[in-house]
N, C-alpha and C positions, 0 to 999 in steps of 0.2 A: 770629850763631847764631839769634837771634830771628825774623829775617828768613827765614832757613833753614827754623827749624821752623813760621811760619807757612806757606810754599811747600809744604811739605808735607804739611800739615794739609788746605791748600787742595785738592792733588792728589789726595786721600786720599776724599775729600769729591765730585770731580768721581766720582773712579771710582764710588765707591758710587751714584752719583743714575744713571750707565750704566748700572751691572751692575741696580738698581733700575728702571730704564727696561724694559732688554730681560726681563727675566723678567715685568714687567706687558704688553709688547708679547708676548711670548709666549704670557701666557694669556690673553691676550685674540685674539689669534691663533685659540686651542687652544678659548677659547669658542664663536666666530667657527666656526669647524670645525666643530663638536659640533651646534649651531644647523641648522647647513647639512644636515647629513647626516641630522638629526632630522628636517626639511624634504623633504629629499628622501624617506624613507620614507613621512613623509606621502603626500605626493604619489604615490609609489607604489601606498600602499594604497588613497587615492583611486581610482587609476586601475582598479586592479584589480578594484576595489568595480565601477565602473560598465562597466568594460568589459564586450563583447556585448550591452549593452542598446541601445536598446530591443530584448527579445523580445518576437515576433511569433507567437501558433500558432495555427494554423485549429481549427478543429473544427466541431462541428455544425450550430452556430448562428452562423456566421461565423467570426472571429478577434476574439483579443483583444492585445491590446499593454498589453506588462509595461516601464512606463517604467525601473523603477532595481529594486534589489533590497528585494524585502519584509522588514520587519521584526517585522509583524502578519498571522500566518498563521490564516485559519479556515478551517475545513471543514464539509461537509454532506454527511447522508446516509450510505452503508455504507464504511466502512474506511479514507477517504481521509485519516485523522487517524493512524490505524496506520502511513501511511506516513511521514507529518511525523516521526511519534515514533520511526520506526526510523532516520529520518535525525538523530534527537535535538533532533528542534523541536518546545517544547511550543506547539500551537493555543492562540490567545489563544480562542477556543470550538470545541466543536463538539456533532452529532449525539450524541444519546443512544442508543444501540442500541436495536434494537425486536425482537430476536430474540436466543433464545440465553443470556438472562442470568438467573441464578438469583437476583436480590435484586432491589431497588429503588434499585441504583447506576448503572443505564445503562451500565454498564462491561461488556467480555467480557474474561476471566482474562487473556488476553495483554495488552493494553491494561491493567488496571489494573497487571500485572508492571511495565511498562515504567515508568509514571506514577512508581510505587513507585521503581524506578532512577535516575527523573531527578531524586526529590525531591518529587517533587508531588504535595503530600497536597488541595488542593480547587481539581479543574479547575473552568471554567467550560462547563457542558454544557448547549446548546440541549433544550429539552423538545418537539420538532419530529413527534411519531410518528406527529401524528394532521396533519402539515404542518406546512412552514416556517415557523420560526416569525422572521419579517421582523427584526421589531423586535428580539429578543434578535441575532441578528448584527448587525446594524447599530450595537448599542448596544457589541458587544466591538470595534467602531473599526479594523477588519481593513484592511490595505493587499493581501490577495490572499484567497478566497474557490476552496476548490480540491475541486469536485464531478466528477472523473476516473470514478469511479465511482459512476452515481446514475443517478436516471429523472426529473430535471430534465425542466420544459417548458420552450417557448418564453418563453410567458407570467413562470414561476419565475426567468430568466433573464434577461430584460428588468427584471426588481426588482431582482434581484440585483446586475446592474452598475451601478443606482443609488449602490449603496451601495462596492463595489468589484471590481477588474477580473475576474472568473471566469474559471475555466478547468473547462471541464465536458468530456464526454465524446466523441469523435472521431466515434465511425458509428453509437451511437444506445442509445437507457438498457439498463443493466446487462446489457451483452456485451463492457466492456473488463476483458481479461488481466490477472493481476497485474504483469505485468513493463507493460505499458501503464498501468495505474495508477500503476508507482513513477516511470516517465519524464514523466508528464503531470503529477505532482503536485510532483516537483522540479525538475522543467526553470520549473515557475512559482513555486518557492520560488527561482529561480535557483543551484539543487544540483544542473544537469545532472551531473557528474561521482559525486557523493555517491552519485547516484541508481543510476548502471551500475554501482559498484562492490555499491552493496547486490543488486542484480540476480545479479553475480557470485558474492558472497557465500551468494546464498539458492541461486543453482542447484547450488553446491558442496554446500551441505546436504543438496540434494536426490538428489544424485547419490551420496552417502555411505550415506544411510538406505538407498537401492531398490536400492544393491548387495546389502544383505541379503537380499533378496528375490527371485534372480533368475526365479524361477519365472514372476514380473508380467510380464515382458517378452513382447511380441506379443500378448497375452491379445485377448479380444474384452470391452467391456463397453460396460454403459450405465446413465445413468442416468435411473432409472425412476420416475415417483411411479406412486404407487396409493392409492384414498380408501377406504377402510372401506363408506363411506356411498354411493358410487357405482364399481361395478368397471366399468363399463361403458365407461368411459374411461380413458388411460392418458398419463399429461402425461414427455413425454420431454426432458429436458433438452439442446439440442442442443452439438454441439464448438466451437458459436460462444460458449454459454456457459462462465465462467472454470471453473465444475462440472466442463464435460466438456471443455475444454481440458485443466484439471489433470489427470482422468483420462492424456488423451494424453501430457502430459509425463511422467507416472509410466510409461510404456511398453508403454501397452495401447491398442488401438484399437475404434470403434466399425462395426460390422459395416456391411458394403455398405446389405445389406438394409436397415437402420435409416436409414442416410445417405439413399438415396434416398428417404422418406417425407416430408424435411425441405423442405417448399415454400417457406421463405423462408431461407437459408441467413444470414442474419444475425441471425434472432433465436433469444432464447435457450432459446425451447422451443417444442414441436410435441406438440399434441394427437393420440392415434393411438386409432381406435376399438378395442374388445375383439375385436370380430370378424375382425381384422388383428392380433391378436396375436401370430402366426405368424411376423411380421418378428423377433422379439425370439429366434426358435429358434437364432439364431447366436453369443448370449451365453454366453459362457464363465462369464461374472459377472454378475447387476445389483445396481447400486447404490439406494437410493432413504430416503426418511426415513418410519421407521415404528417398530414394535415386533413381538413374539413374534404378539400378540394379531391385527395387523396380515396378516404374513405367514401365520398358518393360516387367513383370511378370502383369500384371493388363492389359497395353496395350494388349498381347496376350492372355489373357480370354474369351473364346466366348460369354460372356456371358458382362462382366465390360468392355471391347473392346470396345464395338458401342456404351458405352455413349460418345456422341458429343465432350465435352471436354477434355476426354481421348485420343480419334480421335485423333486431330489436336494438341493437348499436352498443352492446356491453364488449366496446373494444376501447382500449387507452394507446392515441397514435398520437406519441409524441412528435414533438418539434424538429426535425430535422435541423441538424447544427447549432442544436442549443444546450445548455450547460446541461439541462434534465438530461438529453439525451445522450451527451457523453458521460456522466452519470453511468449508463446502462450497466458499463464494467467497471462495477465500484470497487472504493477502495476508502480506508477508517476518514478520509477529508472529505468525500465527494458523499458517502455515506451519510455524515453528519450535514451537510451540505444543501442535503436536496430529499430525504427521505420522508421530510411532510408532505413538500408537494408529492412526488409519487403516492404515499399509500390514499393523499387525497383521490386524486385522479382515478387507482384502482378501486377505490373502496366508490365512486360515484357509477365507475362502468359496472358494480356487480349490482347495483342498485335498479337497475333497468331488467334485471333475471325478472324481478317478481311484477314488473310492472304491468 
């Protein structure tokens, strides 16, 4: 009997150290697995991370190559920070604004909106308005440097890629589109995709508001400066600028007459004398940045008086250094921003055509 229940003690003992064995081979197995699978996402994300690079985009000043994806994004100059921040990337610096802002926070309302959204009560803003100011970017340690929309030199550009790879503007300073600013500035955050989507996004917007409006459609306009202090000349912002692009996407065009005055079709404005004023007779509307006080100095010019739309006062003269008016060169924040008040403003100056 003893014999017996030693044998079976024994038996008892063997299974246990099996069943012991496989449930340790099994999580170890089951770790073994876990490990792998954790490995391979890795590895995935890795690839993912680095796939499409190196990017390569030409522009003005050559090409620059974007080895891996940036993690340290600054910007310079007008707006190109608005883009980062619509794609929801705080600039490790940028451009202080020099137009448009009513305090001494370098910030315009949509930009701090956004700031406010992400969390971020104290950016780091270059003091740059009176020029680059080198050393403050250089010192926020940027791995992409993204000037899409600016008046960049050769010279600015040449320092700049000292410090890191730029991506500045395609056919030449402040004439690229907002929809060319959101692709130049995220194709070098490596957010091509982020970028078209915000594209889509802003044209929906856009296409919602101006339904309200459909009067705007085919309109003639243009946009007009005029100086107090000399009528004698008249600075015409051309379709190549984002000004009078956006004009055109809102669904109004700039009259023959005017287009043909425009001797360098790439840039973003044309000087036109008073005594040619007469091109402007085809405007349904003009736009321009001014005031009340403004407009009765241009109304009483014998000469700027009898264009038609000055006549009857189907002109929208914005506020000189006000958020509308920086506005003028928009971009998807400043867009969303301010785009009631404008098409209010344009849609009341066409209202006076038929009066």
């Amino acid at each position: 009997m003893k014999t017996k229940r030693n044998w079976l003690a024994s038996l008892l003992l063997t299974i246990s150290a099996l069943l012991l064995f496989g449930c340790a081979s099994e999580s170890s197995s089951s770790a073994s697995n876990t490990e792998k699978a954790q490995d391979s996402q890795t590895d995935k994300a890795s690839t993912e991370e680095t796939a499409g690079y190196p990017i390569v985009m030409e522009h003005a000043f050559g090409e620059t190559v974007i080895e891996s994806k940036p993690e340290r994004v600054a910007t310079i100059q007008w707006a190109n920070h608005d883009v980062a921040l619509a794609l929801d990337v705080v600039p490790v610096g940028f451009s202080a604004a020099n137009y448009g802002v009513q305090d001494d926070s370098g910030l315009l309302p949509w930009t701090k909106e956004k700031l406010d959204e992400l969390g971020v009560e104290d950016p780091n803003i270059y003091q740059d308005t009176d020029g680059l100011d080198f050393e403050a970017i250089s010192d926020s340690n940027p791995d992409v440097i993204l000037a899409g929309y600016s008046g960049i030199t050769q010279e600015d550009y040449d320092t700049l890629t000292q410090i890191a790879p730029v991506v500045p503007y395609k056919k030449g300073p402040w004439v690229t589109t907002w929809r060319e600013q959101v692709m130049l500035n995220a194709t070098g955050m490596g957010m091509k995709e982020a970028g078209e989507q915000l594209i889509t996004d802003t044209e929906n917007l856009i296409a919602e508001k101006v339904s309200e409006y459909p009067e705007i459609e085919g309109k003639k306009v243009v946009f007009a400066n005029f100086s107090a202090e000399d009528l004698s000349t008249i600075s015409i912002y051309t379709p190549a600028d984002p000004r009078g692009a956006f004009l055109e996407e809102l669904g109004m065009e700039y009259p023959e007459s005017v287009v043909n005055q425009i001797t360098d079709p790439n840039s973003f404005y044309q000087d036109l004398s008073a005594e040619n004023a007469d091109v402007l007779n085809d405007a349904d509307i003009l736009i321009g940045y001014g005031d009340d006080s403004l407009y009765e100095a241009v109304k009483a010019d014998p000469l700027l008086g009898k264009i038609p739309a000055i006549e009857r006062g189907s002109v929208v003269f914005i506020g000189n250094n006000t958020a509308l008016a920086a506005a003028g060169n928009p971009n998807p924040l400043s867009i969303a921003y301010t785009i009631d008040e404008y098409l209010e403003l344009i849609g009341g100056a066409i209202e006076k055509i038929n009066e």
